[in-house]
MARBA-3410 file (N, C-alpha, C, O; in Angstrom, 1 decimal):
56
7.0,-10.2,-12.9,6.5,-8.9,-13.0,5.4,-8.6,-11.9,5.3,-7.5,-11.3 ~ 4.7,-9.7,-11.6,3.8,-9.5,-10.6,3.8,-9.5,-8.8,2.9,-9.0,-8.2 ~ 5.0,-10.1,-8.3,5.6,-9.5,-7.6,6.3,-8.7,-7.6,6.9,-8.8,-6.5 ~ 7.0,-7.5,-8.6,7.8,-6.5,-8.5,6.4,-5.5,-8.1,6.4,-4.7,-7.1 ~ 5.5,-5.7,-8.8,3.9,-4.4,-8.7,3.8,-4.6,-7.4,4.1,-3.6,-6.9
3.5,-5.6,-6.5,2.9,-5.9,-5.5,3.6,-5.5,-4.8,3.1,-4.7,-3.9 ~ 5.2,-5.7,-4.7,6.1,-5.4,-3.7,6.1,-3.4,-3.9,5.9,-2.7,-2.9 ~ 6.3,-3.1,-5.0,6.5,-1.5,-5.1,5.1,-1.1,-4.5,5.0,0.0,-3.9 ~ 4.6,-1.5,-4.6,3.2,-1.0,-4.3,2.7,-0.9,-2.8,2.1,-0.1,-2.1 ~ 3.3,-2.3,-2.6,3.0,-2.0,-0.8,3.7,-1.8,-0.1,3.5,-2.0,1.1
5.0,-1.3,-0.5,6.1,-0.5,-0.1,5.6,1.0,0.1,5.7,1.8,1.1 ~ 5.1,1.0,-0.9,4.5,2.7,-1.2,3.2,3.0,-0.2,3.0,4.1,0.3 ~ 2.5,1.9,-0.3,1.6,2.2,0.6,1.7,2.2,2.6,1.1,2.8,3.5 ~ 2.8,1.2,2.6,3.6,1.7,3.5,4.4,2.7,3.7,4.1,3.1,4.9 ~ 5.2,3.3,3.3,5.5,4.6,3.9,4.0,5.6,3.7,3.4,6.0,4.7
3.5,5.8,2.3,2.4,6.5,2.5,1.3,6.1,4.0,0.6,7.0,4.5 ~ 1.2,5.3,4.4,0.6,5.2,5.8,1.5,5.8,7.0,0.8,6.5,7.8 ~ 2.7,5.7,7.2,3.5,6.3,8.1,3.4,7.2,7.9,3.5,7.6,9.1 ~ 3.3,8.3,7.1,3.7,9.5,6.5,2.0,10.3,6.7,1.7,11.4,7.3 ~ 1.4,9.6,6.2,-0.3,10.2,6.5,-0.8,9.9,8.4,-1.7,10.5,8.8
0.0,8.9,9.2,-0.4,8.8,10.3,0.2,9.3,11.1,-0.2,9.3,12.2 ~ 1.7,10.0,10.8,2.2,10.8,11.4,2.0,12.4,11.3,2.4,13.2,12.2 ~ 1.4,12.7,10.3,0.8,13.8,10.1,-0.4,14.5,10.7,-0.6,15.7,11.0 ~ -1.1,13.2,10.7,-2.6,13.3,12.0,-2.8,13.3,13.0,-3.7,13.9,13.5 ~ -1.5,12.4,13.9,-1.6,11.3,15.2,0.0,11.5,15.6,0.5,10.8,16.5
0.4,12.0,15.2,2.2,11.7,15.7,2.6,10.5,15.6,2.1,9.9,14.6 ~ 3.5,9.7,16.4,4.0,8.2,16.1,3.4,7.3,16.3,3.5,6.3,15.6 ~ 2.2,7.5,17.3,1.4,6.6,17.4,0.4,6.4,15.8,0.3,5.4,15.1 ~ -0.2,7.4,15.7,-0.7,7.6,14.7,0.0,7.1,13.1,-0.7,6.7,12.2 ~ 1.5,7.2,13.0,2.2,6.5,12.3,2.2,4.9,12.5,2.2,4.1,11.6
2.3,4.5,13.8,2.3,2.8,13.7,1.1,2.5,13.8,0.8,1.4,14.2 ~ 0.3,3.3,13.7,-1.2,2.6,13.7,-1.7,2.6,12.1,-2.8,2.1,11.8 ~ -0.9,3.4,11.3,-1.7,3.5,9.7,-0.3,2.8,9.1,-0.4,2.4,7.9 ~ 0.7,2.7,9.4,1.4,1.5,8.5,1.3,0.2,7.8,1.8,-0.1,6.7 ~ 0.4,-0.6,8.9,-0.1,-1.8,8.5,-1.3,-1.3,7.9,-1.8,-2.2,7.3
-2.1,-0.2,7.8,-3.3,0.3,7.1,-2.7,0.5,5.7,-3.1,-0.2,4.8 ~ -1.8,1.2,5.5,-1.4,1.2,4.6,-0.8,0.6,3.2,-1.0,0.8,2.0 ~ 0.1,-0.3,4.2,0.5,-1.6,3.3,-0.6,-2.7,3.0,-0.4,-3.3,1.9 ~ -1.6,-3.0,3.6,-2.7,-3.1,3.1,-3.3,-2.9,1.8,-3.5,-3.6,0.8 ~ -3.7,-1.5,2.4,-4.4,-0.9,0.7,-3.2,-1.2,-0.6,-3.6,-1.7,-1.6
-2.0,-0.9,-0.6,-1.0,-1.0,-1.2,-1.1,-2.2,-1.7,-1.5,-2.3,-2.9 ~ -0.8,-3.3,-1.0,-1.3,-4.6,-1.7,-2.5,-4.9,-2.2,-2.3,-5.9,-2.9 ~ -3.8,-4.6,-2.3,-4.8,-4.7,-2.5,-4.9,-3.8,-3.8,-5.3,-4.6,-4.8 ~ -4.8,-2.6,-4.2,-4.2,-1.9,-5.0,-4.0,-2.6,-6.3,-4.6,-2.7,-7.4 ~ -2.4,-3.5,-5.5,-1.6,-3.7,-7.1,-2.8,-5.4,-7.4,-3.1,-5.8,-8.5
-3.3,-6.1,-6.2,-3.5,-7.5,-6.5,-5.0,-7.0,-7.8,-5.5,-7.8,-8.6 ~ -5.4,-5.5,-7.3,-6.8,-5.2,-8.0,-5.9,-5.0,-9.4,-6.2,-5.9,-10.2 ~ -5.1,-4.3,-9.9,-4.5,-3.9,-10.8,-3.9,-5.8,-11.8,-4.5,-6.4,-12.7 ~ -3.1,-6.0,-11.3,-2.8,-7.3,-12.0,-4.4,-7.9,-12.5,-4.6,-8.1,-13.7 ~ -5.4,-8.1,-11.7,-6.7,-8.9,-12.5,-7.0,-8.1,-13.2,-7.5,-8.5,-14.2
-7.1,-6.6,-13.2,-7.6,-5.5,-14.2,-7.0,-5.8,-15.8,-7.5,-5.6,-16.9 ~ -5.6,-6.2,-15.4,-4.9,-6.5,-16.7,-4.9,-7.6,-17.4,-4.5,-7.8,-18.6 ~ -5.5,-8.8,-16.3,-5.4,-10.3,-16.7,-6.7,-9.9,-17.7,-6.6,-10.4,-18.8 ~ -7.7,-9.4,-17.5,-9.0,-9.1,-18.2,-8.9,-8.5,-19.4,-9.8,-8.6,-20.3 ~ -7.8,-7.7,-19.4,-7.6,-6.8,-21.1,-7.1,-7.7,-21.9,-7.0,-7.6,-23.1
-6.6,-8.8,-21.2,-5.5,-9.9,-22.4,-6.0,-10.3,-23.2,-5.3,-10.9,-24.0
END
């Protein structure tokens, strides 16, 4: 389960980085917030999994 969150998530945060840096910057601006993106994305879900290891 915890890599399905992590993978959807920094999927998501990859395109949402493409999609937000192409909006600002054109393509450049797109391949420069992709890897920004997927980043937070993973960071996101890895904050979310300990948030829930804590309710257990």
């Amino acid at each position: 389960m915890h890599n399905i969150i992590t993978t959807i998530l920094s999927t998501l945060g990859l395109f949402l980085g493409v999609w937000v840096g192409y909006e600002l910057a054109g393509i450049l601006g797109a391949i420069t917030f992709a890897p920004v993106g997927a980043l937070v994305g993973f960071a996101v879900s890895v904050l979310h999994i300990r948030l829930l290891m804590f309710l257990d």
